[in-house]
MOPAC internal coordinates of N, CA, C and O (Angstrom, degrees):
PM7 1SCF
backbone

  N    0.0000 0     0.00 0     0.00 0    0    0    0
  C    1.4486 1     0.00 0     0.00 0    1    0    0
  C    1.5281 1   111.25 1     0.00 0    2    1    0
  O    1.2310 1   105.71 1   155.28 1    3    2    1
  N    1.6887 1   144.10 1   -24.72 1    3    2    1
  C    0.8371 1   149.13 1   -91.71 1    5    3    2
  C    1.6132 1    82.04 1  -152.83 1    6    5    3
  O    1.2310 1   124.91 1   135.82 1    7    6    5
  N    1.0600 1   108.17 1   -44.18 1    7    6    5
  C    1.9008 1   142.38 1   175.82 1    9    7    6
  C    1.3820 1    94.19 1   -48.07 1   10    9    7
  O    1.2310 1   125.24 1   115.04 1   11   10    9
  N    1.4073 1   107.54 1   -64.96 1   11   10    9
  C    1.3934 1   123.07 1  -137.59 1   13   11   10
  C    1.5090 1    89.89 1   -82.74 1   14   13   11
  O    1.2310 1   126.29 1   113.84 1   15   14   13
  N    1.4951 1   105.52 1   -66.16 1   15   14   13
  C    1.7537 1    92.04 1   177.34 1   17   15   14
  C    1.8669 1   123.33 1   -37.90 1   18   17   15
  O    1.2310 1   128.00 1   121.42 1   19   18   17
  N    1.5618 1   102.20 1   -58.58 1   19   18   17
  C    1.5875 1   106.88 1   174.17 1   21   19   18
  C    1.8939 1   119.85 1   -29.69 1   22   21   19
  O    1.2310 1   131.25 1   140.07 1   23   22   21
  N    1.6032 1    95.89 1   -39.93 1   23   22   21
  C    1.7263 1   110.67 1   178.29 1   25   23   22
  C    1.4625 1    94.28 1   -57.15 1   26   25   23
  O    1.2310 1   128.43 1    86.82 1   27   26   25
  N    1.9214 1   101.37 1   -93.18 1   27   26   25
  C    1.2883 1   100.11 1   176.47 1   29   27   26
  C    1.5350 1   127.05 1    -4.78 1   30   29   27
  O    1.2310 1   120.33 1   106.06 1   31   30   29
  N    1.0985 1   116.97 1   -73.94 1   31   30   29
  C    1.8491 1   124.03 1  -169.19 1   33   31   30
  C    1.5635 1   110.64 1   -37.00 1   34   33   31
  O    1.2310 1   130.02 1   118.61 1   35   34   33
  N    1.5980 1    98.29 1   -61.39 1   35   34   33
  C    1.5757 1   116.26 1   169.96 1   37   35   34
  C    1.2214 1   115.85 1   -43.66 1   38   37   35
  O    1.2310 1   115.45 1   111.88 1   39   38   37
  N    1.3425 1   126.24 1   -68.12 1   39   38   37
  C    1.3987 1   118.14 1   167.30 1   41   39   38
  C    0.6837 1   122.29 1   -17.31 1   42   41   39
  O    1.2310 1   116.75 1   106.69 1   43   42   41
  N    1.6388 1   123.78 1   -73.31 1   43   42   41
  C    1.5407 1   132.34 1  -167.61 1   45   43   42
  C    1.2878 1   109.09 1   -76.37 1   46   45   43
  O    1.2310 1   109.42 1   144.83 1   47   46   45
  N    0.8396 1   137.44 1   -35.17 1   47   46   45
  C    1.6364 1   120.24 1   164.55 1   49   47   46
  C    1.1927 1   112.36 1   -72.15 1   50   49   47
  O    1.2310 1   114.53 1   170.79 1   51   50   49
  N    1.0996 1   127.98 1    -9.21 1   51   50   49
  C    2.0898 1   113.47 1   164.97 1   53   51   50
  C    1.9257 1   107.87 1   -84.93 1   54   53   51
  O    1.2310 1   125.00 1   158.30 1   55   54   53
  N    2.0502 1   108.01 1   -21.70 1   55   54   53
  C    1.0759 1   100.95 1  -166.64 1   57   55   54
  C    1.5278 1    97.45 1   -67.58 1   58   57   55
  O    1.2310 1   129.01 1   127.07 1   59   58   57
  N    1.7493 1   100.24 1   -52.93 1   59   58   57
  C    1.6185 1    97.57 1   178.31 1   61   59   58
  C    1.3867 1   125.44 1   -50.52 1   62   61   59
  O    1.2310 1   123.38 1   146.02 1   63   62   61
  N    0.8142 1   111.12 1   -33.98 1   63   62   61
  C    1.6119 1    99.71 1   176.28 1   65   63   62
  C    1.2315 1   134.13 1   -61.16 1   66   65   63
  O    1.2310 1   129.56 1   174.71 1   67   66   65
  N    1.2771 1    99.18 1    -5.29 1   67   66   65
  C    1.9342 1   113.66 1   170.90 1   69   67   66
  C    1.3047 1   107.70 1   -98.10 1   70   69   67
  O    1.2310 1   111.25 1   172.80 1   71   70   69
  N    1.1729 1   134.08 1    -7.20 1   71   70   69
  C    1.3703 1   116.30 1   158.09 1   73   71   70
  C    0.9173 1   152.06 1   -41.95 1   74   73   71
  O    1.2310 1   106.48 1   -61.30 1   75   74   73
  N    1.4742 1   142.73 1   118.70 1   75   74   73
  C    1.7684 1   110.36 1  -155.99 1   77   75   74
  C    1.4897 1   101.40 1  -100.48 1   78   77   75
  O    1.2310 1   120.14 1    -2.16 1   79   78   77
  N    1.5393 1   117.33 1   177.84 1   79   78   77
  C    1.7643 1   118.87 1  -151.79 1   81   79   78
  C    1.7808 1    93.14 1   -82.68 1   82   81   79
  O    1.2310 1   129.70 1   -20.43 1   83   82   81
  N    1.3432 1    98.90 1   159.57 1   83   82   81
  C    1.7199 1    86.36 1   177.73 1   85   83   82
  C    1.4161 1   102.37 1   -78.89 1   86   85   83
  O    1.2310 1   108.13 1   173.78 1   87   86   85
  N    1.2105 1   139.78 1    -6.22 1   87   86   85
  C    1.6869 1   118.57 1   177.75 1   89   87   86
  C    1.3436 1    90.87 1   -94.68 1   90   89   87
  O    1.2310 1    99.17 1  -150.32 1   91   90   89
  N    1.1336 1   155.09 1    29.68 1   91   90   89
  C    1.5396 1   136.46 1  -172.26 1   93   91   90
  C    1.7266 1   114.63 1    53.60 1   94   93   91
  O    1.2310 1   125.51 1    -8.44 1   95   94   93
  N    1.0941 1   107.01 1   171.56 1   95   94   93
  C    1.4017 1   115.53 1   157.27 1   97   95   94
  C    1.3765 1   125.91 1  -102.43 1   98   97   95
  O    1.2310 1   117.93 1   -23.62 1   99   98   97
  N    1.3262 1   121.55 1   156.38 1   99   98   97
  C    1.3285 1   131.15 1  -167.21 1  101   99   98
  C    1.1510 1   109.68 1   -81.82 1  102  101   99
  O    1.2310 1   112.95 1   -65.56 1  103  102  101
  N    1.1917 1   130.92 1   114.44 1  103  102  101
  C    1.3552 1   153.72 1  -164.63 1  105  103  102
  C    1.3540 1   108.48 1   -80.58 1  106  105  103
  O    1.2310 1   112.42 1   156.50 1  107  106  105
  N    1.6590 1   131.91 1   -23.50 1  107  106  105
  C    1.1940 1   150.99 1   172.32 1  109  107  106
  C    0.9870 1   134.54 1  -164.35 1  110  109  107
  O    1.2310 1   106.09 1   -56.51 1  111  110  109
  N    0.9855 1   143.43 1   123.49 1  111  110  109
  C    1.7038 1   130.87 1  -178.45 1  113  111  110
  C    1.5040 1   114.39 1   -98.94 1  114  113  111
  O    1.2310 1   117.68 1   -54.03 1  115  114  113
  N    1.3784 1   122.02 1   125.97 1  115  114  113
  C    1.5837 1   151.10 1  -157.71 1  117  115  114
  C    2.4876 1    99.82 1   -37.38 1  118  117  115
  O    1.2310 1   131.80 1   -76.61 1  119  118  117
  N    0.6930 1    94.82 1   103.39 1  119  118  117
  C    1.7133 1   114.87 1  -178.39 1  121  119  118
  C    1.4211 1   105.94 1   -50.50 1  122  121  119
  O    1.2310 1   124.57 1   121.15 1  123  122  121
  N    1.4027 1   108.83 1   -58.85 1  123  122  121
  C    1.5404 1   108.16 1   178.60 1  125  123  122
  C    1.4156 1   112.20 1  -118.15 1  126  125  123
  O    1.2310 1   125.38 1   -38.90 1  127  126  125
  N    1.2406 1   107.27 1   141.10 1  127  126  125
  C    1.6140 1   132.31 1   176.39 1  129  127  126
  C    1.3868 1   123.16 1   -99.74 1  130  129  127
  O    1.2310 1   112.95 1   -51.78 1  131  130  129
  N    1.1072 1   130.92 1   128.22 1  131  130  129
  C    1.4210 1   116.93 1   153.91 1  133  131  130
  C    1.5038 1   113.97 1  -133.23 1  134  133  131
  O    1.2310 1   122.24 1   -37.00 1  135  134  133
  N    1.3277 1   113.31 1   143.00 1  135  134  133
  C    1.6585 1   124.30 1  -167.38 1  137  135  134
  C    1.3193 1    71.43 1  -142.48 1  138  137  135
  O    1.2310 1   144.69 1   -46.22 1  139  138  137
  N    2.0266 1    69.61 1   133.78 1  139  138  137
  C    1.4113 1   112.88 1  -161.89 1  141  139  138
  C    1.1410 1   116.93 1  -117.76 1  142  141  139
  O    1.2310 1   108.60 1   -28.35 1  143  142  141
  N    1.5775 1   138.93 1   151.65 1  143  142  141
  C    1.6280 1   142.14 1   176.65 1  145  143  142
  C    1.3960 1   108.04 1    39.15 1  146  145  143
  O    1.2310 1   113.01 1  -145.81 1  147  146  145
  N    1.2946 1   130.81 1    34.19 1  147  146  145
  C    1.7171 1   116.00 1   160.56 1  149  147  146
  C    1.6624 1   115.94 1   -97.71 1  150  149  147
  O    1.2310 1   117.67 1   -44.33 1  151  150  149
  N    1.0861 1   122.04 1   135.67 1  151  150  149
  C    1.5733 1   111.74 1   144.19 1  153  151  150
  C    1.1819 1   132.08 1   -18.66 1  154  153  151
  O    1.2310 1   123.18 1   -80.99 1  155  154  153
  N    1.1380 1   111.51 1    99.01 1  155  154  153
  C    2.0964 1   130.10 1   177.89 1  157  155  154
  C    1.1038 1   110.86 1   -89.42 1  158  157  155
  O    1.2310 1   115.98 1   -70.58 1  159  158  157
  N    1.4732 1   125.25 1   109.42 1  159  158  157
  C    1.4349 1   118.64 1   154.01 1  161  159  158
  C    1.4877 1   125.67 1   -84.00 1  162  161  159
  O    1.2310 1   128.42 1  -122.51 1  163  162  161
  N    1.2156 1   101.39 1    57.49 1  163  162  161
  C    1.5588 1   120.64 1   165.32 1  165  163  162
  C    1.9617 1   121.58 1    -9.69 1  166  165  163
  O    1.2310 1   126.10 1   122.36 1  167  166  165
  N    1.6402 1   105.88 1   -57.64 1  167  166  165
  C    1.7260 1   109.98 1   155.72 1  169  167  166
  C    1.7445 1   101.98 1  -142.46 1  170  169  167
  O    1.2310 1   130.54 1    14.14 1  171  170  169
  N    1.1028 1    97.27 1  -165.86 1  171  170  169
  C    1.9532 1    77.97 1  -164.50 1  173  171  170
  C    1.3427 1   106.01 1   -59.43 1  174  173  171
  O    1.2310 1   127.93 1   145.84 1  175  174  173
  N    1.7034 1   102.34 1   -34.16 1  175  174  173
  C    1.5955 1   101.14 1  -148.74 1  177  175  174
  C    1.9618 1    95.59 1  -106.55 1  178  177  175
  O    1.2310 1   118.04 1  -144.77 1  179  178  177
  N    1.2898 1   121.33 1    35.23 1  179  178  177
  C    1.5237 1   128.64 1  -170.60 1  181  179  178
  C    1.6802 1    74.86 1  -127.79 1  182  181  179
  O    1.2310 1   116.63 1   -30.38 1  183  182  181
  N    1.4277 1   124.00 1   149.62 1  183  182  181
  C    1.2342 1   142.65 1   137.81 1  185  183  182
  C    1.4052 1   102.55 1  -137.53 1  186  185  183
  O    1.2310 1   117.57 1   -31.70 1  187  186  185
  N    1.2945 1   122.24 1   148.30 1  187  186  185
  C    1.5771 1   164.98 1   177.35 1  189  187  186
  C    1.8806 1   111.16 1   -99.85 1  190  189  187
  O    1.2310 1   108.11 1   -74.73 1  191  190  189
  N    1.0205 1   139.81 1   105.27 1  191  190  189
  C    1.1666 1   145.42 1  -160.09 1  193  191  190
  C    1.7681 1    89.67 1  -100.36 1  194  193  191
  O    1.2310 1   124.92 1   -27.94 1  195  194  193
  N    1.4702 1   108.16 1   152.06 1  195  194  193
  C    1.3487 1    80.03 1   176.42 1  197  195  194
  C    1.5473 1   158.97 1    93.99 1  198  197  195
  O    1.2310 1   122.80 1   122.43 1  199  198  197
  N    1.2269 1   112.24 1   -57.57 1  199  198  197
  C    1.3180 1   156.64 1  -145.20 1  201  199  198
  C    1.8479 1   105.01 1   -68.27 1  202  201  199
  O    1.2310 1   128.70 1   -32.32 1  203  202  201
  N    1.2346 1   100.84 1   147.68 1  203  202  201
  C    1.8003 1    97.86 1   170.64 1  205  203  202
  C    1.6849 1    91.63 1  -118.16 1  206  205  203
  O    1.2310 1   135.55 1    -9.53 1  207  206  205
  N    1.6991 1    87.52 1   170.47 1  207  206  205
  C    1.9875 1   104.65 1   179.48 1  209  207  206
  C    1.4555 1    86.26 1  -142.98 1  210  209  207
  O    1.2310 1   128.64 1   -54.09 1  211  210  209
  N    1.4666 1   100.97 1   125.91 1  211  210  209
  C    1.7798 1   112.13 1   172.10 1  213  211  210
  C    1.3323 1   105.49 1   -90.74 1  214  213  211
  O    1.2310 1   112.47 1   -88.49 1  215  214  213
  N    1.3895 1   131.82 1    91.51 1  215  214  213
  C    1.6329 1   117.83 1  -171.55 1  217  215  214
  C    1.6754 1   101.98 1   -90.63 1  218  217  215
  O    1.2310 1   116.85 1   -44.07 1  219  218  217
  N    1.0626 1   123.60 1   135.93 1  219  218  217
  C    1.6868 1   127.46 1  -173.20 1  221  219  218
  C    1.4614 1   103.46 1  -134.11 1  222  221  219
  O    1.2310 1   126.18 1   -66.10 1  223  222  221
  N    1.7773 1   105.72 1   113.90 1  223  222  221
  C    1.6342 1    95.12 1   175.07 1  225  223  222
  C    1.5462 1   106.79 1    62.69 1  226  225  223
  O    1.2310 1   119.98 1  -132.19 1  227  226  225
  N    1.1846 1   117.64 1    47.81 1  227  226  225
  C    1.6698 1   106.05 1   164.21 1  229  227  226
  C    1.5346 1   110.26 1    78.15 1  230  229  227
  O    1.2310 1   117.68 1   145.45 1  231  230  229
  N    1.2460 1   122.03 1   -34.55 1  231  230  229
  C    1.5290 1   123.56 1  -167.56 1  233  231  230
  C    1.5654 1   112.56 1   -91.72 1  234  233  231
  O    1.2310 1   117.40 1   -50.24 1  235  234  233
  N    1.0854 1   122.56 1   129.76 1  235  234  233
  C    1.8111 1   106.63 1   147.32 1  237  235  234
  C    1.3058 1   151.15 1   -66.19 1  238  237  235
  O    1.2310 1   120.22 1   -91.38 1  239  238  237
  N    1.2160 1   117.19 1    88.62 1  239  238  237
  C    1.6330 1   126.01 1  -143.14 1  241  239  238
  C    2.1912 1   101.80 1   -86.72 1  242  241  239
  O    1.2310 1   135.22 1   159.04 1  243  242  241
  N    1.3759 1    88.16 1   -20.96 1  243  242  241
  C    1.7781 1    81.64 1   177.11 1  245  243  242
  C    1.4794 1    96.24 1  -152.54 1  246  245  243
  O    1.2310 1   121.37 1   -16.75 1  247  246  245
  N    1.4247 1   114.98 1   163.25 1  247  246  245
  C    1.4538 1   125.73 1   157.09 1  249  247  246
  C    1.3137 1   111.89 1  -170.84 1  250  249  247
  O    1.2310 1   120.86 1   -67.44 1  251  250  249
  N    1.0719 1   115.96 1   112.56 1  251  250  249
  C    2.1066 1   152.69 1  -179.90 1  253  251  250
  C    1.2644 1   125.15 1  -137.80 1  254  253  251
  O    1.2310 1   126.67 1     7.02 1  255  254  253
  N    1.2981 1   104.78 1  -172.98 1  255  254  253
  C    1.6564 1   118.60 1   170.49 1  257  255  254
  C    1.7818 1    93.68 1  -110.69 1  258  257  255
  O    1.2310 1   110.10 1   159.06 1  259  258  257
  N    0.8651 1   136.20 1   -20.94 1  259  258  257
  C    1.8656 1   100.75 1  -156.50 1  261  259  258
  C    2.0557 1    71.81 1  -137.81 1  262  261  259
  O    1.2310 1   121.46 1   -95.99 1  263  262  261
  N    1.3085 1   114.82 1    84.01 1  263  262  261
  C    1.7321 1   124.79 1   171.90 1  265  263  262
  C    1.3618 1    82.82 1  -123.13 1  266  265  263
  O    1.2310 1   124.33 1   -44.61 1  267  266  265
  N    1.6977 1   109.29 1   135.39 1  267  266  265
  C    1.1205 1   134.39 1   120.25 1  269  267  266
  C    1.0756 1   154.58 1   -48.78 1  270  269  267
  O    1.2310 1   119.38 1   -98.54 1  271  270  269
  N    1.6232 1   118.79 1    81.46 1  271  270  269
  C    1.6562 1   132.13 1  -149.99 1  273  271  270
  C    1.8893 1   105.86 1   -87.10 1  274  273  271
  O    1.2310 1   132.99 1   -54.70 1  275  274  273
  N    1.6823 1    92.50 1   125.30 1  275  274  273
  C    1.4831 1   114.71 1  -159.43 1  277  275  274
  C    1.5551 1   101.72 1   -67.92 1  278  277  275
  O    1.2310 1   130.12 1   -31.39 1  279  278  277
  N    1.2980 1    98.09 1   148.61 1  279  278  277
  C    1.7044 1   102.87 1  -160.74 1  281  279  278
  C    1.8562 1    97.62 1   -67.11 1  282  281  279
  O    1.2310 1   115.25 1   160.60 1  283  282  281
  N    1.2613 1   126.62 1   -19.40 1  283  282  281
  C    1.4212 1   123.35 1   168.59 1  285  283  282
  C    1.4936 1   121.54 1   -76.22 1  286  285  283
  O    1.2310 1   118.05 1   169.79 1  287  286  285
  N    1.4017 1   121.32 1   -10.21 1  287  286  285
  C    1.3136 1   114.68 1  -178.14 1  289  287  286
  C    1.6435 1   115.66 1   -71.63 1  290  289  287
  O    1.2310 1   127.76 1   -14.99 1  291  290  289
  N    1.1710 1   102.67 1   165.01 1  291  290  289
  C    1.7515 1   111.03 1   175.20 1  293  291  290
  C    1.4686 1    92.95 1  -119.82 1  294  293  291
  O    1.2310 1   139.97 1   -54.69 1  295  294  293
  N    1.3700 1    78.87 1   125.31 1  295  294  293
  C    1.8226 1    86.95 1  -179.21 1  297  295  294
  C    1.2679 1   105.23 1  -113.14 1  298  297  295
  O    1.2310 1   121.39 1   -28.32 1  299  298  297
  N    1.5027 1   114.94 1   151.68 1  299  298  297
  C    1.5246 1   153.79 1  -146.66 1  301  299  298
  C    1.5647 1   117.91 1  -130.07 1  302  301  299
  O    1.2310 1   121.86 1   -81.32 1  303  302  301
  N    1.4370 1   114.05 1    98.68 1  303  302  301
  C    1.5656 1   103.69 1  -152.50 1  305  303  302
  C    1.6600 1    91.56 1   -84.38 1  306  305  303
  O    1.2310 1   120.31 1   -48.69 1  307  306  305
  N    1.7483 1   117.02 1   131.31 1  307  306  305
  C    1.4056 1   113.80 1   179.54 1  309  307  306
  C    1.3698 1   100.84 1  -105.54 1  310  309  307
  O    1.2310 1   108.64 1  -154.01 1  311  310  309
  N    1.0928 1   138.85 1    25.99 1  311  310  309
  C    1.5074 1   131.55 1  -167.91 1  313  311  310
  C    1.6754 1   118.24 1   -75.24 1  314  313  311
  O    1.2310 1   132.79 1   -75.19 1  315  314  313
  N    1.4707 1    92.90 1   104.81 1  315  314  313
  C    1.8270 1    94.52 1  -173.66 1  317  315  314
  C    1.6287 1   109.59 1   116.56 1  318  317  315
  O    1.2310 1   123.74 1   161.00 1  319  318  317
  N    1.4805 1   110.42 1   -19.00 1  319  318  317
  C    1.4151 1   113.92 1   178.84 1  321  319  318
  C    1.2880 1   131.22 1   -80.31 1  322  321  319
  O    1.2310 1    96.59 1    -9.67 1  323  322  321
  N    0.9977 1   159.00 1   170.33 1  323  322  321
  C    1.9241 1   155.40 1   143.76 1  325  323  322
  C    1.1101 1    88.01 1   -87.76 1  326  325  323
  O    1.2310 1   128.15 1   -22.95 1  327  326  325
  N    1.7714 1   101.92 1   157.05 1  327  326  325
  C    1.5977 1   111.86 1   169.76 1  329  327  326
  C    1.5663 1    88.38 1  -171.25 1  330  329  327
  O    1.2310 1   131.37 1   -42.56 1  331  330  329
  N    1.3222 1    95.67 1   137.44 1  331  330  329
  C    1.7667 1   111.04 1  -153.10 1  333  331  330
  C    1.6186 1    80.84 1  -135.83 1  334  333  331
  O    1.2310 1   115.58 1   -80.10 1  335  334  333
  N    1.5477 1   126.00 1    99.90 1  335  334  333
  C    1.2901 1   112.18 1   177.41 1  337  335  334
  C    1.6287 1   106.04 1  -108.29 1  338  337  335
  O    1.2310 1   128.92 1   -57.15 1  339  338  337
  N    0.9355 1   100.41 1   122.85 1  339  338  337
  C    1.4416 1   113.64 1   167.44 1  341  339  338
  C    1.5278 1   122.52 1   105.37 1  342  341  339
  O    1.2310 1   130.88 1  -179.75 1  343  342  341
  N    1.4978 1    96.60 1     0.25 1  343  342  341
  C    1.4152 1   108.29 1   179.91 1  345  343  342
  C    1.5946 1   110.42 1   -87.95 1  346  345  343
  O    1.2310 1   115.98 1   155.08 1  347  346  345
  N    1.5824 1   125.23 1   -24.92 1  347  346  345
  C    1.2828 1   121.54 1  -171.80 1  349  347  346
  C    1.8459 1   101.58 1   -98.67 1  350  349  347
  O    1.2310 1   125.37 1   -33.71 1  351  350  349
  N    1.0546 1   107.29 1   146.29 1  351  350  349
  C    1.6775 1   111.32 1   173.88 1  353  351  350
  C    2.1406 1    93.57 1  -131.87 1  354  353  351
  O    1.2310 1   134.55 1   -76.40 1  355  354  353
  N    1.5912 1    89.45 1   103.60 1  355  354  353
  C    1.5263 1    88.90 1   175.00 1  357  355  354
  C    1.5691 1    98.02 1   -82.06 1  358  357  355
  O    1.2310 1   107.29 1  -137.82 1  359  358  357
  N    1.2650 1   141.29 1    42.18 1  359  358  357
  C    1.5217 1   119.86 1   151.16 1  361  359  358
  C    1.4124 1   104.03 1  -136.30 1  362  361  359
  O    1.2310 1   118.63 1  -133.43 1  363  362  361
  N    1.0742 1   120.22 1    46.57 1  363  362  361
  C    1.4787 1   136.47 1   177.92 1  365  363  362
  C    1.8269 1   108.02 1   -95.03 1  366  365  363
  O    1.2310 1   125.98 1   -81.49 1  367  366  365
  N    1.2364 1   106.11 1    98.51 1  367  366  365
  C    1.6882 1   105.89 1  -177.84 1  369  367  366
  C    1.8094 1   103.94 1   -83.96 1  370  369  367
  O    1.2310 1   132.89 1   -53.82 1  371  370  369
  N    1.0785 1    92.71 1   126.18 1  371  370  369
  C    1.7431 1   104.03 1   175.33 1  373  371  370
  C    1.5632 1   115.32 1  -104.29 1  374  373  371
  O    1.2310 1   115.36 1   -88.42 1  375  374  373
  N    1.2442 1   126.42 1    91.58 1  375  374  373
  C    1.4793 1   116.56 1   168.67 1  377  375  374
  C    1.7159 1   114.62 1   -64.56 1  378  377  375
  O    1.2310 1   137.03 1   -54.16 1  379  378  377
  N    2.0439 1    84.63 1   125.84 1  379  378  377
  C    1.1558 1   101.94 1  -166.19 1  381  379  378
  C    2.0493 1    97.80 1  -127.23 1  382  381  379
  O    1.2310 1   125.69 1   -22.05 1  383  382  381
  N    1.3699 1   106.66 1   157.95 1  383  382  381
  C    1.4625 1   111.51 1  -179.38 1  385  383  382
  C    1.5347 1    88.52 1   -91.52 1  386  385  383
  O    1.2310 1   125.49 1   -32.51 1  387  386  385
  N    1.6762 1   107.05 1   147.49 1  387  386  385
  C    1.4255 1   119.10 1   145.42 1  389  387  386
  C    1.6465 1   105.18 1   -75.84 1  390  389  387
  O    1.2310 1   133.77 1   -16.87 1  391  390  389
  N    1.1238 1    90.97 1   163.13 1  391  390  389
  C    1.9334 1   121.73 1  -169.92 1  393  391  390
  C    1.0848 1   121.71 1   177.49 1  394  393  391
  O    1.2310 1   123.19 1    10.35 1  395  394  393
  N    1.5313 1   111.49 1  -169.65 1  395  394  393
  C    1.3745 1   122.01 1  -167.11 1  397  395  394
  C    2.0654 1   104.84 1   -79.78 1  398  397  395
  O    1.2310 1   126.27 1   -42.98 1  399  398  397
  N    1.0867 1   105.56 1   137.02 1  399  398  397
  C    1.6388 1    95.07 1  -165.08 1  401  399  398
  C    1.5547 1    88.12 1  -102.61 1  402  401  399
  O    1.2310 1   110.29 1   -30.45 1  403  402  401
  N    1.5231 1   135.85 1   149.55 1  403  402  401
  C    1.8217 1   131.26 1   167.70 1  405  403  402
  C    1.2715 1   115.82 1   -60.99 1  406  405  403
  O    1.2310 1   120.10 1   180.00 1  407  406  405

């Protein structure tokens, strides 16, 4: 009897697991970006007031004040934000000493 339930269980958790999500899945995720009106630190000492970044495919293909944002982009309101693109690398390992922390 013990068998039979153990089967059962299995079943149903392989049946459920074929269910698909009720919103569907995303068939693609949006290619071009543009973020809009934030502060660009373009090189340290260049800032952009303002400013849009057309990101396409992962890359940054423009960044100004007076860009023409492509009728496919999803735009990203930056108003009030910094955005320093390309200056941070979050997988950058830094060897650091432990110590006394303040």
């Amino acid at each position: 009897m013990l068998k039979i339930s153990y089967l059962i269980s299995l079943l149903a958790s392989v049946v459920l697991g074929q269910i698909e999500p009720p919103d569907g899945l995303r068939t693609h995720s949006p290619r071009v970006w543009a973020l809009q009106g934030g502060k660009v630190y373009v090189e340290p000492e260049i800032i952009k007031e303002n400013a849009t970044i057309i990101i396409r495919d992962g890359l940054i293909e423009k960044v100004g004040t007076d860009i023409k944002i492509p009728k496919d982009a999803t735009i990203l309101d930056m108003n009030g934000k910094t955005i320093y693109p390309g200056f941070i690398d979050s997988w950058v390992e830094i060897p650091a000493k432990s110590g006394d922390t303040p």
